[in-house]
N, C-alpha and C positions, 0 to 999 in steps of 0.2 A: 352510532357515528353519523354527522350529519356533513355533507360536503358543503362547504363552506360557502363557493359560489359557483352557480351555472355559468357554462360557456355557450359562445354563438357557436352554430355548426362549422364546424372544419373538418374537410376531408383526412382520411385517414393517413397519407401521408403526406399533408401541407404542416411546414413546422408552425409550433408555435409556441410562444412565451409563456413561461410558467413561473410565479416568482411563491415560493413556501419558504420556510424555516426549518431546519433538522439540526437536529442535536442542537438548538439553538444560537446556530448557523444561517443567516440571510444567506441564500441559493439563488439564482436565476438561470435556468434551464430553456435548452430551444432545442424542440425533439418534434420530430414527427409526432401526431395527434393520438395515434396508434399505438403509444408506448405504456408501458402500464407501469402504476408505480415502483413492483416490486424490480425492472429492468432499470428503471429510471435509478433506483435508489444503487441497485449493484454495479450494474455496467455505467453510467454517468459520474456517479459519486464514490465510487469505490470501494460503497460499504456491502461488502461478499459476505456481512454476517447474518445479511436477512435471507434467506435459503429458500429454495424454489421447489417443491415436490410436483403436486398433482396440476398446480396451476386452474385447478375448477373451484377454489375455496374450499376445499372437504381438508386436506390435510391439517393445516392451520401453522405450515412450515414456515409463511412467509408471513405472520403475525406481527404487526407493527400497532405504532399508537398514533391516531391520527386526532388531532385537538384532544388529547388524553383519551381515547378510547379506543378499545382496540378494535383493527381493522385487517382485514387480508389485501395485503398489497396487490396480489394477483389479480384480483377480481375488479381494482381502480385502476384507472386512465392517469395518469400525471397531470393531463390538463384538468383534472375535475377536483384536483386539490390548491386549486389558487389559493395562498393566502393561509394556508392551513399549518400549525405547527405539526411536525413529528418525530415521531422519538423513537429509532431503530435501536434493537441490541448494543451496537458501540456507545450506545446516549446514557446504558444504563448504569457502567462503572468501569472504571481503573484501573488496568493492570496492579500499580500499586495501592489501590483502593476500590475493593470491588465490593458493588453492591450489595446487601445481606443473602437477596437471592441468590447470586452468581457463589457466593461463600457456601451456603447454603450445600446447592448443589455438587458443586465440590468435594464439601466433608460429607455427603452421603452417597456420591460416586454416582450419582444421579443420570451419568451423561456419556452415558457407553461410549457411541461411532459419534456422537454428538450432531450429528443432523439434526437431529427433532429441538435441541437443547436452545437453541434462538425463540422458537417460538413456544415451548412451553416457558421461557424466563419470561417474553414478553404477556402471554397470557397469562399467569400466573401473578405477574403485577398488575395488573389489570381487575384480574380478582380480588386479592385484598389490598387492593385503593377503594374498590366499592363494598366489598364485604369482609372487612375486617376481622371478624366473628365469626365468620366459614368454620362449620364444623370438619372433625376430618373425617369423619366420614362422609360427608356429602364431595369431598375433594375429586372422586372418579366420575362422579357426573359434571361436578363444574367444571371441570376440565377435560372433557371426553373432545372439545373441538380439537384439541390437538394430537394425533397420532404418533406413539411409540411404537419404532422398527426392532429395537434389538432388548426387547424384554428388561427392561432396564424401571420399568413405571412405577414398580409400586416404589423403587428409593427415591422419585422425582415426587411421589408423593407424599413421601417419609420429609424430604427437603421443603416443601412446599410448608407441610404441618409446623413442624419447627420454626420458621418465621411468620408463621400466623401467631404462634405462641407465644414467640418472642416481639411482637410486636402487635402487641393487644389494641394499642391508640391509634394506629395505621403506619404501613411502610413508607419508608423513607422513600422521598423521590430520587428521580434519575442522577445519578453523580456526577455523569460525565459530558454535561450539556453547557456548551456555554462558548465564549470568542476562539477563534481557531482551535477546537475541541471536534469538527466533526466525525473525524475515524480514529480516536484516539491519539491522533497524532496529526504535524499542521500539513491542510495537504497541498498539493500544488498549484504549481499558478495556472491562469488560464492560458489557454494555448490559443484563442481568439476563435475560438467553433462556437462558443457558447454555451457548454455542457460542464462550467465547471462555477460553483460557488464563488458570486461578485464578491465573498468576501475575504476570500480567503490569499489573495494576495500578500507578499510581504509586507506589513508595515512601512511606510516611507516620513522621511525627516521630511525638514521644511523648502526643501530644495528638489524633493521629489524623487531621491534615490532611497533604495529600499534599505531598511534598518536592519533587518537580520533576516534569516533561513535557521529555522526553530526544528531539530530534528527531535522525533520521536525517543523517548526515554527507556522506552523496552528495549526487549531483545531484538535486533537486526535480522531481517529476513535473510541474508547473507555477510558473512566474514570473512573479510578476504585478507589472506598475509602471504606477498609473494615477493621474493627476492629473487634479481636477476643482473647478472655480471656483465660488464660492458666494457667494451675494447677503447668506449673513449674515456679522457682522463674526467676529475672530479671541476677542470675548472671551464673543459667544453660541456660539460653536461650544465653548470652554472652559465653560462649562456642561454639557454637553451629554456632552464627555470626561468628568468629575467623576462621572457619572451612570449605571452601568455597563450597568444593568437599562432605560435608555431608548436606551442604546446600541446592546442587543439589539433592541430593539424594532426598528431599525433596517434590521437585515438580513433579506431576505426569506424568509422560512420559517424561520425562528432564535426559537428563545426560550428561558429560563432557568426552569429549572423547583427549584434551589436554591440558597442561599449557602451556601458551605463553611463561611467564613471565611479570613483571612488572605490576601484575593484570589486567592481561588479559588471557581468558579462550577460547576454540573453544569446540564446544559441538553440541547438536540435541535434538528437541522439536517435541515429535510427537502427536497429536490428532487425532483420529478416528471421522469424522462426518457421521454416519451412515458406506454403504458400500464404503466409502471415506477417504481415510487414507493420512492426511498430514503428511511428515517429514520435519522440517525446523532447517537446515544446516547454523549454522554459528557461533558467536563471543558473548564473553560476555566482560566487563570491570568492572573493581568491580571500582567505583569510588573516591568513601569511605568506611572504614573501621573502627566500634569502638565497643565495648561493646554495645554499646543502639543503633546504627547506621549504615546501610548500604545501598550504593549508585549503584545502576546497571543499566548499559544502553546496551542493548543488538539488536541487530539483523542478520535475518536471512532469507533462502530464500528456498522455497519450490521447489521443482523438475519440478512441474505444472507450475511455474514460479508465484509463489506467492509468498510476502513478509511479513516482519512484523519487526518491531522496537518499541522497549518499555524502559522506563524508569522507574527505578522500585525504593521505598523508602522504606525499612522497618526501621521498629524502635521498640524496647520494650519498654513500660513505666512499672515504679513499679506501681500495682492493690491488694492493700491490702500486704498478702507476696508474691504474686505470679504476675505473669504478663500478661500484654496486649500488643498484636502486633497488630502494626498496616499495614497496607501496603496500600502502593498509587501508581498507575499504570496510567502514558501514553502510551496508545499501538498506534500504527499506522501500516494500513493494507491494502495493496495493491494487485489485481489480485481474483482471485476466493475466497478467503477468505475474501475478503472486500464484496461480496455481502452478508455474513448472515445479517442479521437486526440489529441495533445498538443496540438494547434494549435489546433482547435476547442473542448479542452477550457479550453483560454486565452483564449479568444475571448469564449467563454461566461461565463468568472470574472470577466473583465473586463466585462461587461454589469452580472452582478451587484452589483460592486463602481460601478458608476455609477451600478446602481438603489440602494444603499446611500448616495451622497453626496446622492443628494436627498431621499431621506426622514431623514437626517441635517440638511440645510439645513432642511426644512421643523419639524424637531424643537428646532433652536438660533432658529428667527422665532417658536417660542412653539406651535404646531401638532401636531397631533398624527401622527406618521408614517404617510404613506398606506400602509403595508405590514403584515402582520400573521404570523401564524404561518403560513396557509396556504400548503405546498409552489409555488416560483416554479417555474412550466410553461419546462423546458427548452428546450423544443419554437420557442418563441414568442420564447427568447431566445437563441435559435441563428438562427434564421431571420433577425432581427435583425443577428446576428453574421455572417452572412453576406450578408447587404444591405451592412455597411459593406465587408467583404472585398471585394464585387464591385465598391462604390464608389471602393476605394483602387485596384485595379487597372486600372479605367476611367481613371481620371484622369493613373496613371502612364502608361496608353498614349498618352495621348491627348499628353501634353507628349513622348512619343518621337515621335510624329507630327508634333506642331508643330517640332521640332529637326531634324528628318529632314528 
């Protein structure tokens, strides 16, 4: 690997501009001098599939392709890849179309704890793109730079063999490279720090408002389905839908800080986890609009370089005279907010989304919503969420008891 171009000296934390390609993705990054690609790539751009072990180059965990060849992220500077295409794990294929390697590995269960599994795919392509004809048994030397933890090696070599076999003429390149592609899904907008792909913005018509919010086709890092009954009737809650910016007012640590136009909103979502304070900067679109109906698909991108994207459905039904909302959320979460646990982190949406139907009720009886922009303390709504957890499993034991 060759770096592409030298920089002039800059102190270790003076920022500076770095403009690359990923997943083949135009990026432009403003980071301290000091930051190494593999940080740059996880914490800036959200792609947590390039993995970090020893950080001395030995492991081969954080194996990328830099101008097609493989390189350890760890051991590069962000600034010493100006100009450089790369091609991390997510570049390599599809959830609904996944690479031969990634299939590979798969059906020969190759990929135990899957740590290791980012950089033997990326090494492993790497291989036979230049040695097609790799014997197998030469496979545990040509790929000794990467280190298995959980004895899992010789099926990742079983895996590896098998698409050399299968693909005698050379492997297929990367699948999943190419316009709003870079983490398999489109990601958010910039928050104005500079730490997030110039390109990846929404689409905009010729008037300058944005054309759509393109959510991710997998599985949702969280599903949320929560219904909640309210004292006021179904045509003050229609008020209340009508009213987008009192809507906001709604949600706890949510407010709307522009109107686009053409229902689309630009706004900031902040939660407190612990001594950890996210604010996530970006776009809403109201998609639908009715008395009983509203349609929002929203995302946005943290400072930390963490993202999120959610689709959001509420609805009122009539509930005797008064009404029931309902709300249904795909969220999708990428970068340090994607590590809380899925269960917990549902648990917690779903608090939120309850503290959201009552200062919703109290906003449709004419009130003013007890909630304000101030970040909702996680902390306090976990604890919460875990009182009910322990509440629901109390009770399941206790009717095993009484049956038993």
């Amino acid at each position: 690997m060759t770096v592409p171009h030298s920089c002039p000296r800059t102190e270790a934390d003076q920022p500076a501009e770095v403009r690359m390609t990923v997943n083949g993705n135009p990026v432009t990054l403003s980071l301290p001098a000091r930051v190494t690609l593999s940080d740059a790539i996880r914490d800036h751009l959200g792609l947590t599939g390039t993995h970090v072990g020893c950080e001395h180059g030995i492991c081969g965990m954080c194996t990328v392709l830099v101008d097609g060849e493989a390189a350890r992220a760890c051991l590069l500077f962000a600034v010493q890849i100006e100009g450089a295409q790369v091609t991390t794990v997510e570049g390599l294929g599809r959830q609904d179309d996944l690479h031969p390697l990634q299939e590979s590995f798969g059906r020969h269960h190759g990929l135990q704890c899957g740590f290791c599994t980012p950089g033997f795919l990326m090494s492993s392509y790497d291989l036979l793109r230049h040695q097609p004809h790799v014997c197998r048994e030469d496979l545990p030397t040509e790929l000794s730079g990467v280190l298995c933890r959980c004895t899992g090696y010789r099926n990742i070599l079983e895996a590896v063999a098998d698409v050399a076999e299968a693909h005698p003429d050379g492997i297929p390149g990367p699948g999943n490279c190419g316009h709003r592609t870079m983490v398999g899904r489109t990601p958010a907008v910039s928050s104005g720090t500079g730490v997030v792909a110039t390109d990846t913005r929404p689409e905009t018509n010729p008037a300058g408002h944005p054309r759509e919010i393109t959510l991710p086709t997998g599985e949702p890092t969280i599903r949320i389905a929560v219904t909640s009954e309210l004292t006021s009737s179904p045509q003050e809650v229609a008020r209340v839908f009508d009213d987008v910016r009192l809507l906001a007012r709604c949600l706890p640590g949510a407010e709307l800080t522009d109107e686009v136009g053409g229902g689309w909103y630009r706004g900031r979502a902040r939660v407190a986890l612990g001594p950890v304070r996210l604010s996530f900067d970006g776009l809403a679109h109201v998609a639908e609009q009715s008395a009983e109906r509203l349609v929002v698909a929203a995302q946005g991108q943290d400072s930390g370089g963490g993202g999120a994207q959610a689709r959001i459905v509420l609805s009122a039904r009539p509930s005797g005279a008064c009404a029931a909302l309902h709300a249904e959320a795909d969220v999708f979460l990428t970068g340090r907010i994607a590590g809380f646990g899925r269960s917990l982190a549902g648990d917690v949406s779903r608090r939120m989304f309850e503290d959201f139907a009552r200062a919703l009720d109290q906003a449709a009886s004419g009130g003013e919503p007890l909630v304000g922009p101030q970040p909702p303390r996680a902390v306090g709504i976990l604890a919460a969420a875990l009182a009910d957890r322990a509440r629901r499993r109390w009770q399941q034991l206790r009717r095993r008891i009484t049956r038993g």
